[in-house]
VOKEKOL-776033 format. One line per field, with one value per residue: x, y, z of N, C-alpha, C in turn. Coordinates in nm, 3 decimals, decimal comma. Atoms other than C-alpha are relative to their C-alpha. Layout:
BEGIN
n_c1	[X/...]
n_c2	[Y/...]
n_c3	[Z/...]
ca_c1	[X/...]
ca_c2	[Y/...]
ca_c3	[Z/...]
c_c1	[X/...]
c_c2	[Y/...]
c_c3	[Z/...]
***
This chain:
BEGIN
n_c1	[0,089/0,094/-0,021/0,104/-0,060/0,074/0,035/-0,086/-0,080/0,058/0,009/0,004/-0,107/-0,084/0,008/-0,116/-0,157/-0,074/-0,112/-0,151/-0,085/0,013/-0,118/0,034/-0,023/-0,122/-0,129/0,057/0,093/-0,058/-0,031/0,147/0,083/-0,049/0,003/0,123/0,017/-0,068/-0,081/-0,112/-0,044/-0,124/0,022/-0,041/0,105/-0,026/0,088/0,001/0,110/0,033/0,124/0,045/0,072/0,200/0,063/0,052/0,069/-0,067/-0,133/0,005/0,009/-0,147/-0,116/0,017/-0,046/-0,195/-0,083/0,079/-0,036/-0,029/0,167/0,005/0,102/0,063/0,148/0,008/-0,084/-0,085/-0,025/-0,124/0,020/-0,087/0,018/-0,094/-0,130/-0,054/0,086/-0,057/0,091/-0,009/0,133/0,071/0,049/0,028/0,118/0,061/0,013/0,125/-0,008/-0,146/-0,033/-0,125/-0,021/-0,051/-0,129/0,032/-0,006/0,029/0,148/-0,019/-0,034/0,085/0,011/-0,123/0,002/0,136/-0,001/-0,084/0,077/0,020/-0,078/-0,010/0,182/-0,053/-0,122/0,057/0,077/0,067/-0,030/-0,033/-0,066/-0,120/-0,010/0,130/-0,019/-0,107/-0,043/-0,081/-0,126/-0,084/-0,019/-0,131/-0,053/0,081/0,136/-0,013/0,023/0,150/0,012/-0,063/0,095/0,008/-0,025/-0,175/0,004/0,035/-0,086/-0,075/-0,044/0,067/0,144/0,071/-0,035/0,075/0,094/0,049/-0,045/0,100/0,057/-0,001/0,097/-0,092/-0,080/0,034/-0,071/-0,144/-0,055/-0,015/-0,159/-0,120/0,033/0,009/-0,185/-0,072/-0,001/-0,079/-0,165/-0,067/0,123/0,052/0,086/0,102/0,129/0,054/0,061/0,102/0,038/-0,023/-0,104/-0,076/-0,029/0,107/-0,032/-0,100/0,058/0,031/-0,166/-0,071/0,054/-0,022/-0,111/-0,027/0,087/-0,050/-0,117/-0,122/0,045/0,035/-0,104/-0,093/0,120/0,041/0,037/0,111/0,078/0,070/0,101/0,063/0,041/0,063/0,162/0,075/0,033/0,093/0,108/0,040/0,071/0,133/0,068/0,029/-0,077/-0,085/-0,044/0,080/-0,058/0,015]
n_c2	[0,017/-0,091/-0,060/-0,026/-0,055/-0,021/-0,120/-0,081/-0,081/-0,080/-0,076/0,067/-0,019/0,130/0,078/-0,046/0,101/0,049/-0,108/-0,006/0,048/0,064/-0,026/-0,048/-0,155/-0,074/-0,111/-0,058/0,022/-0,016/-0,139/-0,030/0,061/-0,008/-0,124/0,037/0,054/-0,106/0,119/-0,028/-0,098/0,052/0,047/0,078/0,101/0,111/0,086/0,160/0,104/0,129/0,095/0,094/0,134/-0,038/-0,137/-0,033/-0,129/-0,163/-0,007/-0,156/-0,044/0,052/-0,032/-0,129/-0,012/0,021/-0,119/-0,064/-0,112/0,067/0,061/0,033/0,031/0,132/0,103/0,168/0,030/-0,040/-0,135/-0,074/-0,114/-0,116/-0,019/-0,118/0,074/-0,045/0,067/0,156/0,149/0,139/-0,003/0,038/0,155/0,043/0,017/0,109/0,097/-0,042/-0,090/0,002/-0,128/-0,009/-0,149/-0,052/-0,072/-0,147/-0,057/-0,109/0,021/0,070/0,135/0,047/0,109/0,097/0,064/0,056/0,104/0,016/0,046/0,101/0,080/0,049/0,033/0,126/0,015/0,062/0,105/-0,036/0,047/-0,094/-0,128/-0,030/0,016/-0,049/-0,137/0,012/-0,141/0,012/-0,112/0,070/0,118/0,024/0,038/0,087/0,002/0,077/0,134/-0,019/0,021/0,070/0,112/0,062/0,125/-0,077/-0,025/0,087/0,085/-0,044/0,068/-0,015/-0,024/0,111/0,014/-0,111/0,026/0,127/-0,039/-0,057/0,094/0,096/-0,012/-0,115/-0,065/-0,083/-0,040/0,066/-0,098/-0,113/-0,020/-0,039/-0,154/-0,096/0,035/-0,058/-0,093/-0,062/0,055/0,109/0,098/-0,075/-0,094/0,103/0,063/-0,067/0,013/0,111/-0,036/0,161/0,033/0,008/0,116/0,009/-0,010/0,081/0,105/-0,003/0,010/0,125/0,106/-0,019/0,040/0,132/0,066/-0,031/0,088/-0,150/-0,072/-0,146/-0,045/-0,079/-0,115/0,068/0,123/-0,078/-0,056/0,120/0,040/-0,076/-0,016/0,119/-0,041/-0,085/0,053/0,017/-0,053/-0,024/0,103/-0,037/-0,089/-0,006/-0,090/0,051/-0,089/0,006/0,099/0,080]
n_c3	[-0,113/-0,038/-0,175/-0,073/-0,109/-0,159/-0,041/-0,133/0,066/0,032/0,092/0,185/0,050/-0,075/0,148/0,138/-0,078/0,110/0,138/-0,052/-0,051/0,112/0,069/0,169/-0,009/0,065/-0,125/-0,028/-0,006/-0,162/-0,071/0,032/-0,079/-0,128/-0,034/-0,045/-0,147/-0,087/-0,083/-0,073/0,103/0,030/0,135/0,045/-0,095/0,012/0,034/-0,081/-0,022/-0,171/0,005/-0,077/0,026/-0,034/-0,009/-0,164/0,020/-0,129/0,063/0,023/-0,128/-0,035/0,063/-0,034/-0,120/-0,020/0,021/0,059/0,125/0,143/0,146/0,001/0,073/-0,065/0,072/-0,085/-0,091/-0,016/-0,029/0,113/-0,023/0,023/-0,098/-0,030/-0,027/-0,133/-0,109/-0,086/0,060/-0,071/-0,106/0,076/0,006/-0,122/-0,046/-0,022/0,103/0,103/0,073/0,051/0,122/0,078/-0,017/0,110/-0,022/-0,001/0,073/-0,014/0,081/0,181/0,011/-0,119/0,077/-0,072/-0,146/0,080/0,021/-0,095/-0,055/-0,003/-0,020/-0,124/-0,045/0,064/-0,070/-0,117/-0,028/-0,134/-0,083/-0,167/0,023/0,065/0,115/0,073/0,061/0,057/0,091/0,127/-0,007/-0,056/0,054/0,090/0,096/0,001/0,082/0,150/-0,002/0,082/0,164/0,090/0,075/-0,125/0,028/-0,055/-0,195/-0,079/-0,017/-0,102/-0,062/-0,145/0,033/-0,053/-0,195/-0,055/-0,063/-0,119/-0,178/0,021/-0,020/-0,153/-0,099/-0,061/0,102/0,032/-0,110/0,053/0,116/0,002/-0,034/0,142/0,044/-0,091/-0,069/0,121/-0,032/-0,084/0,020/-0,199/-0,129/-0,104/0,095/0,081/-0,057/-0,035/0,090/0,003/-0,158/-0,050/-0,050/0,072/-0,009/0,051/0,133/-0,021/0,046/0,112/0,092/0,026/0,086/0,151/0,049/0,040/0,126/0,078/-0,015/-0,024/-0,052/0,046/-0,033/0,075/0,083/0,155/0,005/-0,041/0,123/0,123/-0,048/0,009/0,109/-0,068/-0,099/0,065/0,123/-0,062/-0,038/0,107/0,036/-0,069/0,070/0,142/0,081/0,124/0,185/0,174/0,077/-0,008]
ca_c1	[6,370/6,020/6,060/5,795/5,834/5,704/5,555/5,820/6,072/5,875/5,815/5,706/6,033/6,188/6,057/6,363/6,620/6,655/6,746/7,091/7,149/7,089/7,366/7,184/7,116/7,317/7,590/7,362/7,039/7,196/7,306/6,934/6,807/7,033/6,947/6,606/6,609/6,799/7,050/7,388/7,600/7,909/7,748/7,901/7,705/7,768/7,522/7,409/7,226/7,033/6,815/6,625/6,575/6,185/6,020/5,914/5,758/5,983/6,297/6,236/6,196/6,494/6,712/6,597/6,628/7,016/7,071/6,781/6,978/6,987/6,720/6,594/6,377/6,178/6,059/5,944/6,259/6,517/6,622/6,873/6,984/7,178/7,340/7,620/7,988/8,059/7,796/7,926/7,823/7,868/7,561/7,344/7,376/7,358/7,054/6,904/6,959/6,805/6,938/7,267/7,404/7,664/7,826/7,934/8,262/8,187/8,126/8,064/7,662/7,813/7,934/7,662/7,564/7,880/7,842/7,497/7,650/7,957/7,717/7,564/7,850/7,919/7,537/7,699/7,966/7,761/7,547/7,252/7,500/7,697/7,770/8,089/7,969/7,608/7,819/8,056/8,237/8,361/8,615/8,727/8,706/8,952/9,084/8,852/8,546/8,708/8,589/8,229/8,376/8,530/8,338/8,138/8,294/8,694/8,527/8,434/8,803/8,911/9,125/8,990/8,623/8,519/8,647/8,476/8,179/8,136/8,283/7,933/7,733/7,824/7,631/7,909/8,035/7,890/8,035/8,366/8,349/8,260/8,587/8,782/8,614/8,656/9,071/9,092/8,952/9,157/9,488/9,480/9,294/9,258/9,158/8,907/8,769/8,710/8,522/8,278/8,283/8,412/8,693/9,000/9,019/8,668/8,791/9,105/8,922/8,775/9,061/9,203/8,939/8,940/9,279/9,206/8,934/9,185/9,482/9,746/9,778/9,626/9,934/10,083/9,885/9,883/9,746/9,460/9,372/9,351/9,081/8,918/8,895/8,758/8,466/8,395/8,379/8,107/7,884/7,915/7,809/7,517/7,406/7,406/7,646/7,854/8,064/7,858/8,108/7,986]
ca_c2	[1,465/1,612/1,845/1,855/2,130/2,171/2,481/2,500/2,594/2,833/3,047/2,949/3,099/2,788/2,615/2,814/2,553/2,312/2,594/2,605/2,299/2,160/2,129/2,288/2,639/2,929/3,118/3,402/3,278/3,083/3,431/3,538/3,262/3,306/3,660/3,563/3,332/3,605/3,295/3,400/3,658/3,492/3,345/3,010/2,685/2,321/2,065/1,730/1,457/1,258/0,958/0,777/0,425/0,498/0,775/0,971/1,300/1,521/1,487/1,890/1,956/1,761/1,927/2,271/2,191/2,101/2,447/2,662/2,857/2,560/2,508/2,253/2,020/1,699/1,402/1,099/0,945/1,177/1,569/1,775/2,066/2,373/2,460/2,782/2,664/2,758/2,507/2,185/1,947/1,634/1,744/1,675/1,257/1,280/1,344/0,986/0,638/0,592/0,847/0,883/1,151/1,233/1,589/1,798/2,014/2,389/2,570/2,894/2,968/2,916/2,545/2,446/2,188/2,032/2,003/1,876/1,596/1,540/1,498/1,198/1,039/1,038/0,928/0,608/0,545/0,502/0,247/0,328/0,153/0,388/0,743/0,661/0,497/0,712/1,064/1,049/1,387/1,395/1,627/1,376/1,086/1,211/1,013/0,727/0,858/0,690/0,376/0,444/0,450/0,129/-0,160/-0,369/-0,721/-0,490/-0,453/-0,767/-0,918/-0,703/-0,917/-0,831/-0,810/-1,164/-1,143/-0,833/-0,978/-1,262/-1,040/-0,799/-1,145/-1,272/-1,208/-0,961/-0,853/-0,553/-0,399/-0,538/-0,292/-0,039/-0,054/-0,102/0,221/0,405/0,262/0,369/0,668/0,821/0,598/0,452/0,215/0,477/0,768/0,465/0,387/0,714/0,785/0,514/0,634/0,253/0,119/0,103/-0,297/-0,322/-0,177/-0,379/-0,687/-0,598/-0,519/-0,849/-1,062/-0,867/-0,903/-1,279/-1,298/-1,076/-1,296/-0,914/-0,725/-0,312/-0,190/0,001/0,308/0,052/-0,284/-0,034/0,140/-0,212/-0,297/0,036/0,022/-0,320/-0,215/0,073/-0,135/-0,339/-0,063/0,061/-0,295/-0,278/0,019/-0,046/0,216/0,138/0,249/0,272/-0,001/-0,229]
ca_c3	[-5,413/-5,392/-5,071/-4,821/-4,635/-4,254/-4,121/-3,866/-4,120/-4,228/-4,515/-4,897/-4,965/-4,816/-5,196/-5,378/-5,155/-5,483/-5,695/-5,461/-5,447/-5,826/-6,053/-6,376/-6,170/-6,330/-6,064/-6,062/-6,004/-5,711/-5,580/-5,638/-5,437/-5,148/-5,138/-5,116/-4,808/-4,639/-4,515/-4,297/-4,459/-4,443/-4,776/-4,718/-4,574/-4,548/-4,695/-4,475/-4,585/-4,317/-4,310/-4,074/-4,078/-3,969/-4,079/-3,720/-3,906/-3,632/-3,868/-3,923/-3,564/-3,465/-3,695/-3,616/-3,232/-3,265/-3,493/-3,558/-3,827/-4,034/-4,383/-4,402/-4,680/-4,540/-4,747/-4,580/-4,395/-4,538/-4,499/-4,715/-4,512/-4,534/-4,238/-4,104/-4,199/-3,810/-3,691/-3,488/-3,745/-3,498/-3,301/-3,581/-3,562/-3,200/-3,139/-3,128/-3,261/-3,599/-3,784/-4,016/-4,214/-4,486/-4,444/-4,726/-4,767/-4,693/-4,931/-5,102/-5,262/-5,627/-5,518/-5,267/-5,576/-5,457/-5,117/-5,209/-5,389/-5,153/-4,901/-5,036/-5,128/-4,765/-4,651/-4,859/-4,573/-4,283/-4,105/-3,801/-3,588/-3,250/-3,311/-3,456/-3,761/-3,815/-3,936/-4,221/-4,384/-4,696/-4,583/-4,374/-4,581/-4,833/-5,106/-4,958/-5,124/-5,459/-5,290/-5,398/-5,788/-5,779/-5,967/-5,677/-5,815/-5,746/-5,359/-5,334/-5,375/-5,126/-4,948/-4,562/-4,684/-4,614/-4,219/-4,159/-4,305/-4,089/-3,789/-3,925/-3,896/-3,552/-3,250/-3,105/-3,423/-3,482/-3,143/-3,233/-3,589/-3,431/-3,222/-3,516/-3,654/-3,334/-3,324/-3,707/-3,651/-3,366/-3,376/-3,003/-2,772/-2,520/-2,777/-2,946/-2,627/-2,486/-2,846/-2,739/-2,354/-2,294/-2,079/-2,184/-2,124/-2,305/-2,629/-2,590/-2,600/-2,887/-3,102/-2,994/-3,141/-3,454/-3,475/-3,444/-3,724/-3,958/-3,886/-3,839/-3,593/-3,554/-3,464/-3,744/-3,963/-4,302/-4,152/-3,961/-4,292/-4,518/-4,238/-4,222/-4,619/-4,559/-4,309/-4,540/-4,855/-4,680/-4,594/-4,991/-5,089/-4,818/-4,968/-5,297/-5,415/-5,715/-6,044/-6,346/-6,467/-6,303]
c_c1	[-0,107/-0,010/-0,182/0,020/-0,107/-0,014/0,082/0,135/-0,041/-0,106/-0,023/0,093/0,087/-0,031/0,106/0,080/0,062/0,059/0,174/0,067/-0,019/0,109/-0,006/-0,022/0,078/0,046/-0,132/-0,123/0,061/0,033/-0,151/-0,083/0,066/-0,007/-0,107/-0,029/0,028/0,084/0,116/0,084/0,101/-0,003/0,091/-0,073/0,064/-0,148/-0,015/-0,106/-0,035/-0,116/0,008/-0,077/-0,176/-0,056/-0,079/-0,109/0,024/0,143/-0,008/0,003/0,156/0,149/0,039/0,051/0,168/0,064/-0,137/0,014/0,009/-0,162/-0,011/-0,114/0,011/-0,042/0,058/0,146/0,176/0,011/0,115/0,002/0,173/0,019/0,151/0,126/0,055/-0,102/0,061/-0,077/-0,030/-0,117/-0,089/-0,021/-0,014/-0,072/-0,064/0,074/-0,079/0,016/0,185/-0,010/0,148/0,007/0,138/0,133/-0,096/0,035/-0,071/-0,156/0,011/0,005/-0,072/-0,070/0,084/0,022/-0,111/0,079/0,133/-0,069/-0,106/0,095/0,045/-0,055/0,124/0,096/-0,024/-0,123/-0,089/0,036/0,040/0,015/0,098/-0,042/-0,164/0,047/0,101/-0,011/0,070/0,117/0,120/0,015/0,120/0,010/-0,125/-0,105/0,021/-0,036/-0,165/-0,003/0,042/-0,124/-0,022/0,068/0,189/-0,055/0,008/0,119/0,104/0,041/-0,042/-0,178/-0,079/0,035/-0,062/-0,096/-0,034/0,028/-0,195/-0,118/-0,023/-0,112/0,098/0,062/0,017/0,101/0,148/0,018/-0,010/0,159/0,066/-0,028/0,068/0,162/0,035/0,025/0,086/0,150/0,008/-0,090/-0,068/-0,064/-0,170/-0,088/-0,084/-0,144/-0,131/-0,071/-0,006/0,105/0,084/0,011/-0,087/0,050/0,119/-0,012/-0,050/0,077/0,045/-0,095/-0,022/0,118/-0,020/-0,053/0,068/0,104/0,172/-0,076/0,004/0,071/0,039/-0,157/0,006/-0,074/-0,172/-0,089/-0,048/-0,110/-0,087/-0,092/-0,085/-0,178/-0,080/-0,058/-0,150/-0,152/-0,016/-0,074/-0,123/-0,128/-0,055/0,086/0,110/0,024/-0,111/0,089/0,001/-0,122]
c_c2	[0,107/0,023/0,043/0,093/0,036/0,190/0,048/0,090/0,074/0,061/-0,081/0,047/-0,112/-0,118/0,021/-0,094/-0,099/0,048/-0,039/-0,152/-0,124/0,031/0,134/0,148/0,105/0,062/0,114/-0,022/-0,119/0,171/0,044/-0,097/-0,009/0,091/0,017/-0,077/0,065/-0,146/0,066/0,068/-0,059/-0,076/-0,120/-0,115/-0,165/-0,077/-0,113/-0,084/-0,109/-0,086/-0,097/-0,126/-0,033/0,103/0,043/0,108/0,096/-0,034/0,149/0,064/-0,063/0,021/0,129/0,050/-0,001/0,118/0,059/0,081/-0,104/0,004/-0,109/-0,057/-0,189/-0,044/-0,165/-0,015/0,081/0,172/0,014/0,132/0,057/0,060/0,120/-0,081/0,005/-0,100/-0,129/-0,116/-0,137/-0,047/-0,065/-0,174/-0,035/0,009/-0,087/-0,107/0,010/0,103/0,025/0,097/0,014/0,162/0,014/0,058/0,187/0,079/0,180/-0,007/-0,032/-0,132/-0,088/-0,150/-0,137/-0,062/-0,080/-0,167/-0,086/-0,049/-0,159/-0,092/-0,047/-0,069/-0,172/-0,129/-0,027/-0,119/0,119/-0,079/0,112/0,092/0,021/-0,004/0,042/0,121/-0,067/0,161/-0,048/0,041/-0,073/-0,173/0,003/-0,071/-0,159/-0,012/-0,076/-0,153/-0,017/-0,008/-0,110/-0,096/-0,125/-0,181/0,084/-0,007/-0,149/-0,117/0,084/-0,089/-0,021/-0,035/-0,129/-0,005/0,132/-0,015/-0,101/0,058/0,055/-0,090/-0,071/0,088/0,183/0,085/0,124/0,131/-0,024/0,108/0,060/0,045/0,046/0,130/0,060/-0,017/0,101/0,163/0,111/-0,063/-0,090/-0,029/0,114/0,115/-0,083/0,004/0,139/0,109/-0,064/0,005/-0,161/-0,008/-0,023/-0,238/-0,064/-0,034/-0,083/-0,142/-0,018/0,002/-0,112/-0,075/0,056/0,006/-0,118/-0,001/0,075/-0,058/0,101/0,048/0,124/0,057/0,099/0,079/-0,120/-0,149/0,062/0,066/-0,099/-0,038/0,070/0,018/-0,118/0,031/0,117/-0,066/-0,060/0,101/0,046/-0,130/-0,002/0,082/0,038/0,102/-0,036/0,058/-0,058/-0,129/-0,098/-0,095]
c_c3	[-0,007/0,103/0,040/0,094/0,148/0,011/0,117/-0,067/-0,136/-0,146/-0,159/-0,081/-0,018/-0,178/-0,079/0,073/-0,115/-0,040/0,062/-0,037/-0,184/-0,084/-0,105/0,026/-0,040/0,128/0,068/0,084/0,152/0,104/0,048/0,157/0,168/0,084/0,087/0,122/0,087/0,087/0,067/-0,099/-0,021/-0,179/-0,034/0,129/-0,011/-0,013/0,065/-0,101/0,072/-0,060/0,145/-0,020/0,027/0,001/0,132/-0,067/0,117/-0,044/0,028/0,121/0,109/-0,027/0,088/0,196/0,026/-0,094/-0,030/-0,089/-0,128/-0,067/-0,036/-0,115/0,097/-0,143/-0,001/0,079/-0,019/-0,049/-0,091/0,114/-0,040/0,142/-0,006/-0,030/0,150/0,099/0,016/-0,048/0,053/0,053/-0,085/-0,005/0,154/0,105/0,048/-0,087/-0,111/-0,092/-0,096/-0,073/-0,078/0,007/-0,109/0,045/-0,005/-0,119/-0,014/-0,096/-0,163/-0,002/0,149/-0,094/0,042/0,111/0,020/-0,072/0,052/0,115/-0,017/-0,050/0,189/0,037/-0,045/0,106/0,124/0,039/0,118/0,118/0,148/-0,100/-0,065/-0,157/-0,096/-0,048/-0,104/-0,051/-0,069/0,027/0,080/-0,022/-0,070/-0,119/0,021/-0,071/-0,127/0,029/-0,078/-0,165/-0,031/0,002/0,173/-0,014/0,059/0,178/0,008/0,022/0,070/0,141/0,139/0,017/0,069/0,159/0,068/-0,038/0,052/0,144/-0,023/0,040/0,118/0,085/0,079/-0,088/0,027/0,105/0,007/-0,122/0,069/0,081/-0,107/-0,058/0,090/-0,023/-0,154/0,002/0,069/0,049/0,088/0,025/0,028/-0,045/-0,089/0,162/0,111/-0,097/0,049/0,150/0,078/0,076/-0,088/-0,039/-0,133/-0,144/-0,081/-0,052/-0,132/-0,111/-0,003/-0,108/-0,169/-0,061/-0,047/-0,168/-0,100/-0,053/0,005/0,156/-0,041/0,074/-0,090/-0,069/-0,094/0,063/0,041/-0,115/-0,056/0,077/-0,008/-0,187/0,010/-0,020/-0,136/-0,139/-0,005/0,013/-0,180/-0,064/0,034/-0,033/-0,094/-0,081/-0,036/-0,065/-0,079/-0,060/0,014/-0,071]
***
């Protein structure tokens, strides 16, 4: 990405930010450049990547307002930042509709490359649908992220796949996944629907009919995951992100 950087985050220092976050940098010369920004001493940061479905040109100002310690690079509809491992990464997608992000694993300035490309594996995992499903963390994806390596013809005979997308297709669908997200997510109705700041009955409803169009019920942790892998498979298709083997 050629970085554009804004005059709100500052300094023509703010140009060394690739160096950190490029694979091919040597150890040192990361050190060097971290020295140089004068960034948080703790000398360990977490990487986001955000995009907005419509470039606004107040990405940089929007970031900065929800942490002003984070660094930030702009160009056109999507941001790379570097932000405090101690900062409340959540805030960051909940700013506005319109905006999604993939969040890295914390790291230390030698393996900020990593969180850097942890971070867009995430990005991969969300939609600009509710709050639930515009953040993803790697950290809290887990073992899921290996969905992004498998071959997109292996997703697409993922047994659930076709009923989640026609739930994705309906008129109500969409509001219907995000339940299912919100249920996978946090285990229970009442944990799902306070997630969503919905009634409990609401979310209830919802669940049922995606029970119907699955033909199980989301009762147990393994019938909830094969759906959750599902939904997620979907958004990697959407996205375009695939194995090389395919």
């Amino acid at each position: 990405m050629d970085p554009v950087i804004s005059d709100l985050n500052a300094s023509p220092l703010r140009r060394l930010l690739p160096g950190l976050l490029d694979a091919d940098t040597p150890h040192q010369e990361r050190e060097r450049i971290w020295d140089a920004l004068q960034l948080w001493p703790s000398r360990q940061g977490v990487v986001l990547t955000l995009r907005e479905r419509t470039p606004t040109g107040g990405l940089l100002h929007r970031l900065t307002d929800v942490d002003p310690d984070c660094v930030a690079l702009v160009c056109g509809s999507e941001a790379v930042s570097i932000v405090p491992h101690c900062t409340s990464l959540r805030r960051f997608v909940q700013m506005t509709a319109g905006l999604r992000a993939g969040i890295g694993s914390a790291a230390s300035v030698a393996d900020l490359h990593l969180s850097y490309a942890r971070s867009r594996e995430a990005l991969a995992f969300t939609d600009y649908g509710s709050p639930v499903s515009r953040a993803a963390s790697y950290a809290e994806l887990g073992a899921l992220t290996l969905l992004a390596r498998v071959p997109r013809e292996e997703l697409r005979r993922l047994p659930d796949l076709a009923a989640i997308t026609v739930l994705d297709e309906e008129e109500n669908g969409r509001a219907e996944l995000e339940a299912l997200e919100a249920l996978c997510r946090t285990g229970t109705l009442r944990n799902a629907a306070k997630l969503l700041h919905l009634h409990h009955s609401s979310i209830a409803k919802r669940i049922r009919n995606v029970e119907r169009a699955l033909g199980y019920r989301l009762t147990d942790p393994l019938p909830k995951g094969s759906a959750y892998i599902a939904l997620l498979a979907l958004r990697l298709l959407k996205s375009g992100v695939h194995s090389e083997e395919t």
